[in-house]
C-alpha positions in Angstrom: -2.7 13.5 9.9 -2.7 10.5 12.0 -2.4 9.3 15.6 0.4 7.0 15.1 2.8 9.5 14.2 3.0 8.3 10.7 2.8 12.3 9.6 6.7 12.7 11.3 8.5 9.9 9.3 9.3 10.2 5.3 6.8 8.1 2.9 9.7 5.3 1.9 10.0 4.5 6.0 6.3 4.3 6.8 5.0 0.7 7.3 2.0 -1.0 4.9 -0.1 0.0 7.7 0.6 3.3 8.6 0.8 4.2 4.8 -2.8 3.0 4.2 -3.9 4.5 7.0 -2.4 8.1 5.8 -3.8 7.9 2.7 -7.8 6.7 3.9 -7.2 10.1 5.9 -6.4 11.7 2.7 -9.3 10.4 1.0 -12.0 11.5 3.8 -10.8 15.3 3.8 -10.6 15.0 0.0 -14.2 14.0 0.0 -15.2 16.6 2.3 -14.3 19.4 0.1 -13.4 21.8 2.8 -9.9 22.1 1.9 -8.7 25.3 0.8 -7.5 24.7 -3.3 -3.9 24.9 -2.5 -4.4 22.4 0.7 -6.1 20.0 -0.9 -3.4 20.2 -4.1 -0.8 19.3 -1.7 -2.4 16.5 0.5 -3.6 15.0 -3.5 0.2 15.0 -4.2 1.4 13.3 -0.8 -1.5 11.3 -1.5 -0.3 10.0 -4.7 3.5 9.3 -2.9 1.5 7.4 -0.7 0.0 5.3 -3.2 3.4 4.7 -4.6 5.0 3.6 -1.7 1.7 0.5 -1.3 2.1 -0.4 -4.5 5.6 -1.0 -4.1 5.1 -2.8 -1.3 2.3 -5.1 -2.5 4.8 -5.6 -5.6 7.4 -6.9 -3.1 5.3 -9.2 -0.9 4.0 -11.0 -4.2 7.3 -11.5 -5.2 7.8 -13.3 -2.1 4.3 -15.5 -1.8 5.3 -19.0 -2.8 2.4 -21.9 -2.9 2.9 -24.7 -2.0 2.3 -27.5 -4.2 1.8 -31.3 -3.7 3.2 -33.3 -6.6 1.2 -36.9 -7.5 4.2 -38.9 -5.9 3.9 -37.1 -2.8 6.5 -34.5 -3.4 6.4 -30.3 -1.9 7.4 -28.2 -4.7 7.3 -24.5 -4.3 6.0 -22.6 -7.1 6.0 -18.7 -7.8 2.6 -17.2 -6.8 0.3 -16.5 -10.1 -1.9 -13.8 -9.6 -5.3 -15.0 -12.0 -6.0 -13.0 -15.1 -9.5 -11.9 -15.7 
C-alpha cells in the first residue's frame, strides 16, 4: 500500500501523515476500477477506518489550538479556537 510501511502497523498507531497518505492510495485504485469486487470492498472498508482515525485526530488538534488574543489594556488572553460557521 505504501512505501513508508504504514500498511504493517494497525490504523489507531499510524501517524496524520501516514494515514492520509493510506487512504489517497485508496482513493486512486478505487478510481481506477480495476479491483476485483471483493478487493475493492475490502480496501473501501480500511478506507473508511482510515477516515476515522483523521477525523479523530483533526478532532483532537482543534481541541488543542488556542488564539491568542490581545486585550485593549494590553493583556494575552488565550481563547478556545472557534472554527467559523457558514
Amino acid at each position: 500500500m505504501t512505501e513508508t510501511g504504514a500498511q504493517d502497523k494497525p490504523v489507531p498507531e499510524l501517524t496524520f501523515e501516514e494515514a492520509l497518505q493510506s487512504l489517497e492510495e485508496i482513493a486512486t485504485l478505487l478510481e481506477q476500477g480495476e479491483l476485483a469486487l471483493e478487493e475493492a470492498l475490502q480496501r473501501y472498508e480500511h478506507a473508511m477506518k482510515l477516515r476515522d482515525h483523521l477525523l479523530r485526530q483533526l478532532e483532537a488538534a482543534e481541541e488543542r489550538v488556542r488564539i491568542v488574543v490581545e486585550g485593549a489594556n494590553g493583556d494575552v488572553e488565550l481563547r478556545d479556537f472557534q472554527v467559523p460557521q457558514e
